[in-house]
Short mmCIF file of the C-alpha atoms (twelve columns), coordinates in Angstrom:
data_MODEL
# 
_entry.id   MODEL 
# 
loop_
_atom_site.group_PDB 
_atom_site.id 
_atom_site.type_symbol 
_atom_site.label_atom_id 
_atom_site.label_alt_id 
_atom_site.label_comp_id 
_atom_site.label_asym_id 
_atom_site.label_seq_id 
_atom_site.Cartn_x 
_atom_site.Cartn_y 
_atom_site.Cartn_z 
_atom_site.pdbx_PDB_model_num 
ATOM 1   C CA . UNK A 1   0.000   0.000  0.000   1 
ATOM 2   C CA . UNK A 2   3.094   2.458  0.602   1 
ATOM 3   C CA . UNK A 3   4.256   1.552  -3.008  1 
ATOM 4   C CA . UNK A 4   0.290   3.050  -4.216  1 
ATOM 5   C CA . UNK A 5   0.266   5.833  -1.917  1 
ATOM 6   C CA . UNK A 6   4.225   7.254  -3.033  1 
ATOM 7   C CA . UNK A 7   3.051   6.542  -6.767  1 
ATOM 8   C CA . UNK A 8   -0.422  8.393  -6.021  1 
ATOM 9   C CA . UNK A 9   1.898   11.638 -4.380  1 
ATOM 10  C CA . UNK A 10  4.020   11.655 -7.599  1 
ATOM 11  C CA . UNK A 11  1.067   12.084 -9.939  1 
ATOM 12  C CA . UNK A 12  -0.539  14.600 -7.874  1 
ATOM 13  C CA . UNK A 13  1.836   16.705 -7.744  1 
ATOM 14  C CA . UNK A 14  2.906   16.177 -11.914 1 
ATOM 15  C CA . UNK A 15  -1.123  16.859 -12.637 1 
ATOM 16  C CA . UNK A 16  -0.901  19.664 -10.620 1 
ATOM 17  C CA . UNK A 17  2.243   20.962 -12.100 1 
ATOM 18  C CA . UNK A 18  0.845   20.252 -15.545 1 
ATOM 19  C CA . UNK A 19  -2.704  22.155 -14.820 1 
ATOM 20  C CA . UNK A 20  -0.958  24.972 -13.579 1 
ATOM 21  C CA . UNK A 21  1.188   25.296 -16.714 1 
ATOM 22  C CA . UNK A 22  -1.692  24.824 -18.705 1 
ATOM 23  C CA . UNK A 23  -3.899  27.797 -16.793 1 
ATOM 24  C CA . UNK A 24  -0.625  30.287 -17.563 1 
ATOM 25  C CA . UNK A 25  -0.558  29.066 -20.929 1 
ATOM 26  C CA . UNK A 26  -4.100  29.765 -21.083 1 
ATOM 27  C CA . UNK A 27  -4.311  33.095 -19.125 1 
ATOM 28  C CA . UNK A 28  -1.041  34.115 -21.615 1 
ATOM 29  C CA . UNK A 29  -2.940  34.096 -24.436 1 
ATOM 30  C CA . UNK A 30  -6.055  35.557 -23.717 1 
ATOM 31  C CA . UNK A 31  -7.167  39.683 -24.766 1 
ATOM 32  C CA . UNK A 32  -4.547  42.511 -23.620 1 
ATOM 33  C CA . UNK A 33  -6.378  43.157 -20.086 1 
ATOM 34  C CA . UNK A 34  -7.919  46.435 -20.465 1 
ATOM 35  C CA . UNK A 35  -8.453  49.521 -17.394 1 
ATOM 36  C CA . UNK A 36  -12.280 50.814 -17.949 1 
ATOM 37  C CA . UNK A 37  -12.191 53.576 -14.991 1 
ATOM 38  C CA . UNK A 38  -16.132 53.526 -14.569 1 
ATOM 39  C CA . UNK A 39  -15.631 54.272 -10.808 1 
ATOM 40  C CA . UNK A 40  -14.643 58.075 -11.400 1 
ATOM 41  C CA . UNK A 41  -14.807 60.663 -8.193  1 
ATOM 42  C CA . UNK A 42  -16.156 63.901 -7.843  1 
ATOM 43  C CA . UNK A 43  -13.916 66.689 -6.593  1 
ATOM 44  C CA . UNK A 44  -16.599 67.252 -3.932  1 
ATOM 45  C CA . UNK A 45  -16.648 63.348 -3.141  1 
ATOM 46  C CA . UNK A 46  -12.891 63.326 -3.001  1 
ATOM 47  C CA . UNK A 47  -12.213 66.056 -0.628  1 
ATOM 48  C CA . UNK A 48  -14.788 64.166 1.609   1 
ATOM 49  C CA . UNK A 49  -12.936 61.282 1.389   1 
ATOM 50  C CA . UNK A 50  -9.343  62.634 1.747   1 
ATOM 51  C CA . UNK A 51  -7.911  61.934 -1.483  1 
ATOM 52  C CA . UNK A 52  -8.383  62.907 -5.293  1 
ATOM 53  C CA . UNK A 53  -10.172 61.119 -8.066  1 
ATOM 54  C CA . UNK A 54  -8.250  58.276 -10.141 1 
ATOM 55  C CA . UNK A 55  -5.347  59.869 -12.288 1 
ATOM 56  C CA . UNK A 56  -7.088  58.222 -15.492 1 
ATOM 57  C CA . UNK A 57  -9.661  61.272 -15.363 1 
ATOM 58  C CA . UNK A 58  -6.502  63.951 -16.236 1 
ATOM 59  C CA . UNK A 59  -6.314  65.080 -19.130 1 
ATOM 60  C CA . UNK A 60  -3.169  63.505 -21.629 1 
ATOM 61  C CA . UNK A 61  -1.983  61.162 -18.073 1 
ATOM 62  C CA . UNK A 62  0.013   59.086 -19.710 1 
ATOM 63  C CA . UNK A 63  2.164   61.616 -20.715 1 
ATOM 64  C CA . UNK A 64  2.512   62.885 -16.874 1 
ATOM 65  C CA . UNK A 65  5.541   61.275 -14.978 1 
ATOM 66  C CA . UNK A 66  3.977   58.705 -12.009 1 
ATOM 67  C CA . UNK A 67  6.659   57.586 -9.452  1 
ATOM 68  C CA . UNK A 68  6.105   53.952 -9.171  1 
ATOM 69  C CA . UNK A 69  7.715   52.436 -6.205  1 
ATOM 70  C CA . UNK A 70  8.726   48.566 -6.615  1 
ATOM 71  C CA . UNK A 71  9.075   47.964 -3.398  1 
ATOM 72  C CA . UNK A 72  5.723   49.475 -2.196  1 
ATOM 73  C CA . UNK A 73  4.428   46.874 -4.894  1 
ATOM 74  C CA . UNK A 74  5.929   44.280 -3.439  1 
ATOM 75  C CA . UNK A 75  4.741   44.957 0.155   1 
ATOM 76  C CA . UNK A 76  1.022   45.394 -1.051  1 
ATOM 77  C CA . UNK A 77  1.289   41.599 -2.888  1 
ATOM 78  C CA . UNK A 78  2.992   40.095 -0.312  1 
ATOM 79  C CA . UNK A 79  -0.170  41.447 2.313   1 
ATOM 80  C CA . UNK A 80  -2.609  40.669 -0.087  1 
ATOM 81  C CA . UNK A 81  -0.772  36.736 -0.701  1 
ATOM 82  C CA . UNK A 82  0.086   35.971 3.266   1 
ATOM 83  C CA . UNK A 83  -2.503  38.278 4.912   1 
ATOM 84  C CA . UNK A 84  -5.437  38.311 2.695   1 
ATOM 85  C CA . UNK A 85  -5.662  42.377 3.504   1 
ATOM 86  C CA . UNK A 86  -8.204  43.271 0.691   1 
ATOM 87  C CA . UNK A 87  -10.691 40.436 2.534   1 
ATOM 88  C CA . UNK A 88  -9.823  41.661 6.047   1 
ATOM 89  C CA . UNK A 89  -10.927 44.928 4.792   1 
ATOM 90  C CA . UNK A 90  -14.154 44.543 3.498   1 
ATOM 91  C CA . UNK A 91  -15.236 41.259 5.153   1 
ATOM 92  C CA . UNK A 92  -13.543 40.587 8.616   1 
ATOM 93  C CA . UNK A 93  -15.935 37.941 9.760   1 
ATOM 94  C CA . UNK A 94  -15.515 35.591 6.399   1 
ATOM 95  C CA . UNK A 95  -11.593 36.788 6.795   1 
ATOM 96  C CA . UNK A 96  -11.294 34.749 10.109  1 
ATOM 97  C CA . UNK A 97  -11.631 31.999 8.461   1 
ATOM 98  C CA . UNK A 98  -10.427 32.451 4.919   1 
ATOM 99  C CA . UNK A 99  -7.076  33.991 6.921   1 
ATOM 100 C CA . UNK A 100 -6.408  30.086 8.908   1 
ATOM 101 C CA . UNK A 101 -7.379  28.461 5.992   1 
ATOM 102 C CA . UNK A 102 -4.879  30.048 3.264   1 
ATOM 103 C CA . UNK A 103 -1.910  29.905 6.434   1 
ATOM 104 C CA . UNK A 104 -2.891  26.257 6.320   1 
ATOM 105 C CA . UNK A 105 -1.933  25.848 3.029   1 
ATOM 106 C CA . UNK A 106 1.131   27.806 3.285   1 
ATOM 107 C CA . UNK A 107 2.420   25.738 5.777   1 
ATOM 108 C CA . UNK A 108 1.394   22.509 4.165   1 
ATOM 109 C CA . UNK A 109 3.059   23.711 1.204   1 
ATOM 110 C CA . UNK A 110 6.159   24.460 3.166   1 
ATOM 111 C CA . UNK A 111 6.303   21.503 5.258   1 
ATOM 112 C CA . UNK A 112 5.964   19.443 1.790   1 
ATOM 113 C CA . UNK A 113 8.635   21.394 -0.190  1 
ATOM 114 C CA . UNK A 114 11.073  20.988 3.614   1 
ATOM 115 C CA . UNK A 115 10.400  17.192 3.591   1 
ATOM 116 C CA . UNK A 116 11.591  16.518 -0.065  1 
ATOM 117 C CA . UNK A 117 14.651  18.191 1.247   1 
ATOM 118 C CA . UNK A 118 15.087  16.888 3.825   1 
ATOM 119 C CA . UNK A 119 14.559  12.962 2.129   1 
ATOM 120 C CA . UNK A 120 17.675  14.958 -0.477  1 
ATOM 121 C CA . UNK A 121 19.938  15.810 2.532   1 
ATOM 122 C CA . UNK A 122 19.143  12.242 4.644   1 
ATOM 123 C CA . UNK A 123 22.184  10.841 4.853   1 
ATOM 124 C CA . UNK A 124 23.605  14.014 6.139   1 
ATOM 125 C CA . UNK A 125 23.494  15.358 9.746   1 
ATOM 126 C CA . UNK A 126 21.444  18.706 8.598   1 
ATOM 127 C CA . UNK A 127 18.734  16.191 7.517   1 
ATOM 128 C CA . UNK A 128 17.407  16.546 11.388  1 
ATOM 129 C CA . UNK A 129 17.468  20.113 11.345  1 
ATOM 130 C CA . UNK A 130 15.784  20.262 8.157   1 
ATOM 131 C CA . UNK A 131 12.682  17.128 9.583   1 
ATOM 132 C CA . UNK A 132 11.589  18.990 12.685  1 
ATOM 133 C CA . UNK A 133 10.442  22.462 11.051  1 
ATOM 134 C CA . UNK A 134 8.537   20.457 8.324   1 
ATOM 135 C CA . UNK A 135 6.678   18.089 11.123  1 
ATOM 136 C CA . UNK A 136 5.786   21.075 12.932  1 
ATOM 137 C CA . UNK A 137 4.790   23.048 9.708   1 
ATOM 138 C CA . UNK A 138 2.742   19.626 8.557   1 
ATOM 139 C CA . UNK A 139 0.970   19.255 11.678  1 
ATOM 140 C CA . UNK A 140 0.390   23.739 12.073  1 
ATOM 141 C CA . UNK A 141 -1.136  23.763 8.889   1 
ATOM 142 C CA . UNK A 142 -3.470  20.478 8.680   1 
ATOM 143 C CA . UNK A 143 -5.076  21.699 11.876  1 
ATOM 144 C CA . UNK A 144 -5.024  25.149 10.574  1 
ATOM 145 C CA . UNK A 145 -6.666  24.321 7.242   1 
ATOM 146 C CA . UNK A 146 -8.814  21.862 8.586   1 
ATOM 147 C CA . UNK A 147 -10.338 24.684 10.920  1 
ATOM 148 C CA . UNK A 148 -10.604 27.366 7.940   1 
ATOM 149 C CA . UNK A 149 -11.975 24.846 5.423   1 
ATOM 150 C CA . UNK A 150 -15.028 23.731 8.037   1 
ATOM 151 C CA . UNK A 151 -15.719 27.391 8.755   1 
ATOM 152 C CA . UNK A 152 -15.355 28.491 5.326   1 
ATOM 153 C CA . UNK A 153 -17.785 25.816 4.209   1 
ATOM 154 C CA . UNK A 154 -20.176 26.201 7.247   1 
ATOM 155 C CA . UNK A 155 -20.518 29.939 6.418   1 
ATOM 156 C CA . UNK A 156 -21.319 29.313 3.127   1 
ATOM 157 C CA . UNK A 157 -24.358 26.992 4.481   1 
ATOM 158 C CA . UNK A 158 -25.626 29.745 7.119   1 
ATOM 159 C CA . UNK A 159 -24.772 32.912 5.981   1 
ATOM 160 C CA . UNK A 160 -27.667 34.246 3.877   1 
ATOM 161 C CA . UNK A 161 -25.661 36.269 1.939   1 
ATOM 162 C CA . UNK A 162 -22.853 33.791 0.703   1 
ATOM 163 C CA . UNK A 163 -25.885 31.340 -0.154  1 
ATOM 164 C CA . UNK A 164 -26.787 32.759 -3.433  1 
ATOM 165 C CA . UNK A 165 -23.047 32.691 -4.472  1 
ATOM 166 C CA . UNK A 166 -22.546 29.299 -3.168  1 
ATOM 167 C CA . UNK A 167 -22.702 25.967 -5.681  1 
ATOM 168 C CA . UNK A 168 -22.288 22.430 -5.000  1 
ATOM 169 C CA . UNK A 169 -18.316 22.870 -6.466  1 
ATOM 170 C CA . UNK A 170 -17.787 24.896 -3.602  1 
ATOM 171 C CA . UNK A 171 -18.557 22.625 -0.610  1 
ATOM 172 C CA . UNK A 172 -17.188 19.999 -2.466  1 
ATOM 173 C CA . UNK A 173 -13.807 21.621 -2.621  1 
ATOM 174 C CA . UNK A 174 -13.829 22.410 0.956   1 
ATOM 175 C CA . UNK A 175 -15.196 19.368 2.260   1 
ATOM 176 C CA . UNK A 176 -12.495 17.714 0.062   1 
ATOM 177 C CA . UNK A 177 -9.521  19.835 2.282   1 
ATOM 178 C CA . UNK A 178 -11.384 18.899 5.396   1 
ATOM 179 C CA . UNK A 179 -11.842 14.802 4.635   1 
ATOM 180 C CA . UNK A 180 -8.176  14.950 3.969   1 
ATOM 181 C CA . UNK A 181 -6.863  16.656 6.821   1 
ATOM 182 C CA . UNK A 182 -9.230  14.816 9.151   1 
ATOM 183 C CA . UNK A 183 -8.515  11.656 8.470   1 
ATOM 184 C CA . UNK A 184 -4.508  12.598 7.905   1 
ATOM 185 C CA . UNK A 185 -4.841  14.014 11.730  1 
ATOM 186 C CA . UNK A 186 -6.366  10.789 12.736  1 
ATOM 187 C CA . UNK A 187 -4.781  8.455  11.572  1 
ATOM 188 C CA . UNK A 188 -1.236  10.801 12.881  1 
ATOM 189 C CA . UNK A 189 -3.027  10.210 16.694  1 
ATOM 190 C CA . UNK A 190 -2.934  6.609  16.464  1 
ATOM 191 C CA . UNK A 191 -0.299  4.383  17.869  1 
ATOM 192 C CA . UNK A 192 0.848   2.403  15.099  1 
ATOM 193 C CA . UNK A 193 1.590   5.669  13.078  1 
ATOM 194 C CA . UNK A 194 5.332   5.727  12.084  1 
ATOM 195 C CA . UNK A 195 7.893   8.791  13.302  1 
ATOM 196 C CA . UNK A 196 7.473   11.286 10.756  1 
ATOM 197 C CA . UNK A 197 10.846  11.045 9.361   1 
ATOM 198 C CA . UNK A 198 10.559  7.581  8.868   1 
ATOM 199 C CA . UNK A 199 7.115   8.097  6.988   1 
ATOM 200 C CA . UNK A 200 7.811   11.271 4.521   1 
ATOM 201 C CA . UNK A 201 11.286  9.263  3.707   1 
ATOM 202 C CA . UNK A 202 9.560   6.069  3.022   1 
ATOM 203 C CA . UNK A 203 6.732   7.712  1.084   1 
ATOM 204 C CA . UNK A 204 8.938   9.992  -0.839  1 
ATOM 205 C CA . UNK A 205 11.631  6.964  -1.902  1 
ATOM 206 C CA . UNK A 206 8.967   4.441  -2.957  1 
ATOM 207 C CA . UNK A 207 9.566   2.405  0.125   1 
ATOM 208 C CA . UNK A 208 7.230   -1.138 0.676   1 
ATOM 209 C CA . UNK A 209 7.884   -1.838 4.285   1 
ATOM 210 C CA . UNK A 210 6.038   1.188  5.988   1 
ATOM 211 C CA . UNK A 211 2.564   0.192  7.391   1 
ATOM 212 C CA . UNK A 212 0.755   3.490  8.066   1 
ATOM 213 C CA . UNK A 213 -2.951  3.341  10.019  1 
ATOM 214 C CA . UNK A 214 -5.862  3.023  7.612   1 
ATOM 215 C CA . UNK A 215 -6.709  6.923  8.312   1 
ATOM 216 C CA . UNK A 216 -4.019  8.140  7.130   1 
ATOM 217 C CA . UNK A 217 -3.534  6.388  4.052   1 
ATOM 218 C CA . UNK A 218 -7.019  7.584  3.164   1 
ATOM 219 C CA . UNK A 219 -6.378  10.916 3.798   1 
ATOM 220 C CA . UNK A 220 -3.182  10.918 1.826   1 
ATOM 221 C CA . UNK A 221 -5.128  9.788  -1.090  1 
ATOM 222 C CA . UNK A 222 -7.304  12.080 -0.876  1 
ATOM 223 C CA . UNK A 223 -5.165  14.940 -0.040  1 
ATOM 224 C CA . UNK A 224 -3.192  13.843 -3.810  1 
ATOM 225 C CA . UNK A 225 -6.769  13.804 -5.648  1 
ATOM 226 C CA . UNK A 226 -7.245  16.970 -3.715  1 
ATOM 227 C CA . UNK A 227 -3.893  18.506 -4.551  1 
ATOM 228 C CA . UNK A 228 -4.378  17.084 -8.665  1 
ATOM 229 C CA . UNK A 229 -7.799  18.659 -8.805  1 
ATOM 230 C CA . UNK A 230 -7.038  22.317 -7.554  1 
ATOM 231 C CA . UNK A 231 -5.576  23.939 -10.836 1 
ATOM 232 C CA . UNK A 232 -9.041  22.722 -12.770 1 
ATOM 233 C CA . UNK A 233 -11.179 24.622 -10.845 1 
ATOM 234 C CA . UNK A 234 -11.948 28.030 -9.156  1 
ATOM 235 C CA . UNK A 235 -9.352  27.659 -6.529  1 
ATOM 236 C CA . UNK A 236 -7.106  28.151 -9.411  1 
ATOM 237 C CA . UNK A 237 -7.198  32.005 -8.178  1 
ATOM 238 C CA . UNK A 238 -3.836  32.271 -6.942  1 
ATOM 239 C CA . UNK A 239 -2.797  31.878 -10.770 1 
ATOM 240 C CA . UNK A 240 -5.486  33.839 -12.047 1 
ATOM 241 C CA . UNK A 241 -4.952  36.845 -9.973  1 
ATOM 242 C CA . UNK A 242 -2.099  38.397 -11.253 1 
ATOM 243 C CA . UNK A 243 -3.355  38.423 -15.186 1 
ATOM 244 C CA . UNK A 244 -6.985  39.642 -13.877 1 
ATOM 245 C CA . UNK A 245 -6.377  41.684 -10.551 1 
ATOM 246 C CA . UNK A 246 -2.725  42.741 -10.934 1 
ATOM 247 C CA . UNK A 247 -2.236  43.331 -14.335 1 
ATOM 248 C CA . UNK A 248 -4.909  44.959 -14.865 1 
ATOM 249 C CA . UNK A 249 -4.445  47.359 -11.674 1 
ATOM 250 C CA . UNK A 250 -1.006  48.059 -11.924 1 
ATOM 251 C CA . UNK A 251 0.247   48.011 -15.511 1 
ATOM 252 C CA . UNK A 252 -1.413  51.015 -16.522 1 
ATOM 253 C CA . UNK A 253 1.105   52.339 -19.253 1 
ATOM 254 C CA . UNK A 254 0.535   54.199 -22.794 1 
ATOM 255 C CA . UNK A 255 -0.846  52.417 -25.523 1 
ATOM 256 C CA . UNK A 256 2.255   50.960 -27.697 1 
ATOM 257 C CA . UNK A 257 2.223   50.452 -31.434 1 
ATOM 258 C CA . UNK A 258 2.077   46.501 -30.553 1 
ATOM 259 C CA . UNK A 259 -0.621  46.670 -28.092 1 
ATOM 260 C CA . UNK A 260 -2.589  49.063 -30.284 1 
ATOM 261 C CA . UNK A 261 -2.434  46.040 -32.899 1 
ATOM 262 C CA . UNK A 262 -3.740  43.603 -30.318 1 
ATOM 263 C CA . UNK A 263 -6.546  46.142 -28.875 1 
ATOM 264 C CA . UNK A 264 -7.542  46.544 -32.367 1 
ATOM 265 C CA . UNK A 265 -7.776  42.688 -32.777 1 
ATOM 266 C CA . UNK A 266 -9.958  42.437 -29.467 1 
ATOM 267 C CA . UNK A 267 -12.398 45.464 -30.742 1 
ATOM 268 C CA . UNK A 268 -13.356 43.325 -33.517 1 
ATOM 269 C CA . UNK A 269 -14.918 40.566 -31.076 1 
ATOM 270 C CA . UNK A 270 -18.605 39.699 -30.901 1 
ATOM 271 C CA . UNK A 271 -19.042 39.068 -27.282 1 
ATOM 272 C CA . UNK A 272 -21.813 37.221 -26.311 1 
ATOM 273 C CA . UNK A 273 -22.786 38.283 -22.792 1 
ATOM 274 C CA . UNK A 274 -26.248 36.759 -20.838 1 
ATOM 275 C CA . UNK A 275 -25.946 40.777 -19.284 1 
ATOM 276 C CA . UNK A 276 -28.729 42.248 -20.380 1 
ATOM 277 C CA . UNK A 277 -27.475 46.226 -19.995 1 
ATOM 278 C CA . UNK A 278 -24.265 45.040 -21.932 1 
ATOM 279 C CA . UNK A 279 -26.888 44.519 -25.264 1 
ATOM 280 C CA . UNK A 280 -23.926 41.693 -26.505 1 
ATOM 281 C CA . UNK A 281 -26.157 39.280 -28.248 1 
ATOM 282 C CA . UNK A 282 -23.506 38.532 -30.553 1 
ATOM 283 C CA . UNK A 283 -24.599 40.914 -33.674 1 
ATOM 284 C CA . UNK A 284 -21.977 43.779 -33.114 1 
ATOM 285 C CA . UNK A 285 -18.112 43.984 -31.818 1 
ATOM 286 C CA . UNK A 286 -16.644 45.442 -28.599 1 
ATOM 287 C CA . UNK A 287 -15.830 48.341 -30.685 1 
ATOM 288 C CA . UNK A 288 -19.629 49.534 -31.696 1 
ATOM 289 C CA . UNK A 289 -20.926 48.192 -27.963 1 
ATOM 290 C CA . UNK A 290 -18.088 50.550 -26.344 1 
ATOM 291 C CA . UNK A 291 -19.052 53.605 -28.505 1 
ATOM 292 C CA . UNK A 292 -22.689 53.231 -27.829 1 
ATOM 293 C CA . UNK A 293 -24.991 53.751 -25.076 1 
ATOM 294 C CA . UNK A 294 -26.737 50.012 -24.428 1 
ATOM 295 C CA . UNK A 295 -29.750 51.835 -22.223 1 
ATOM 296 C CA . UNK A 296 -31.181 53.509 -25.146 1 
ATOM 297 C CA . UNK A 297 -34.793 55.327 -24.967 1 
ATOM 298 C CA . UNK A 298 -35.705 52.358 -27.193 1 
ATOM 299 C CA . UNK A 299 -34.452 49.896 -24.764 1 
ATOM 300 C CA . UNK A 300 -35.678 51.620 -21.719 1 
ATOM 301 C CA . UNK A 301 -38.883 52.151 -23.189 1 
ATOM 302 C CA . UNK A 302 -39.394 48.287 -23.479 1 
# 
């Protein structure tokens, strides 16, 4: 059963790899992301609010100098990535447990990526040194993400408005992190579980002779279906962020002779959008749509 369950880690891990090359691939190839500033603010409005309208309403702004600072950039991803700020923001009470739940996987993450080194470095005396953060991140962030996932999913159940934004993918997902860490957690509690050097080497190395509790070969199983399905579904957002959030925030130059070719390429689509107030039903390109006004007397008339 060790033999299934190594095998079963490796192809996790390559369809994950593989999905996650194919969402970049995808993401790389779709329209030049596009900044539509519909949110515009008032002088009045911005004085209230202590700051000025967006810099998109000046007149000729791309030719105006902007300081960028890289660093400052870096700081906002990295508290957006590790602290989830943007949630904690505007939603604290789905943020306590979207904030455990994302740590969870951190640590997981890390506590995987410190055992492979560790199996790498096992015949060397750093090996120890190398074990004992990646047990305690293992066992931090199954407990962690096993709390986040059950609140994020009970939440979902209760809260009146997450219900109408909620779909059967969605408690499947979560109850899929949950099962896993559950019955990893269980199985770890019971007295015929290995040490946890002994198990990640054996695991990682293709070894027959470890006997691991029932639980936790279960939840290792599903933990690699778990890990194999993520880049095929919504919880792909940690790749799709940066092409739809990021991108399209912060790269906010000129229009370029190249670009203008692409733009021009994406003008010419025929969306079809179910959006009523859009009026794309497929009979007239991005190009007329943008240069019209979809809530015509006509339309509101009907």
């Amino acid at each position: 059963m060790t033999l299934l369950l190594s095998i079963a880690i490796y192809v996790g891990l390559g369809v994950f790899l593989l999905g996650c090359l194919l969402r970049i691939l995808r993401y790389a190839r779709t329209p030049v992301p596009l900044v539509w500033d519909l949110l515009s603010t008032s002088d009045d409005e911005a004085d209230q609010a202590g700051h000025r309208g967006s810099y998109f309403e000046e007149t000729n702004w791309s030719k105006h100098r902007r300081h960028k600072h890289s660093l400052g950039e870096i700081v906002v991803m990295l508290k957006e990535i590790f602290v989830l700020h943007g949630l904690w923001k505007i939603n604290r009470p789905l943020w306590r447990w979207s904030f455990p739940f994302h740590t969870g996987l951190y640590l997981l993450l890390a506590g995987g990526s410190l055992s492979g080194l560790g199996v790498l470095f096992h015949s060397y005396a750093v090996a120890a040194a190398i074990f004992s953060p990646a047990r305690i991140c293992a066992w931090i962030g199954l407990w962690l993400t096993l709390f986040g996932s059950s609140g994020l999913a009970w939440r979902r159940i209760t809260d009146p408005n997450l219900r109408p934004y909620t779909v059967p993918g969605d408690l499947i997902n979560l109850g899929g992190f949950a099962l896993a860490c559950l019955l990893i957690l269980a199985g770890s509690l019971s007295r015929t579980m290995p040490p946890f050097r002994e198990t990640v080497f054996a695991l990682l190395t293709f070894q027959k002779i470890l006997h691991l509790p029932v639980l936790a070969q279960t939840g290792i199983l599903v933990g690699c279906a778990m890990t194999a399905y993520i880049p095929y579904t919504q919880m792909a957002h940690f790749i799709a962020k940066y092409v739809t959030y990021y991108m399209v925030s912060r790269e906010d130059a000129a229009m370029k002779a190249t670009i203008d070719a692409e733009m021009a390429k994406n003008l010419a689509y025929h969306p079809t959008w179910s959006a009523s107030h859009i009026a794309a039903e497929g009979n007239k390109s991005w190009a007329e749509i943008a240069t019209s006004n979809p809530i015509s007397a006509e339309r509101i008339s009907k």
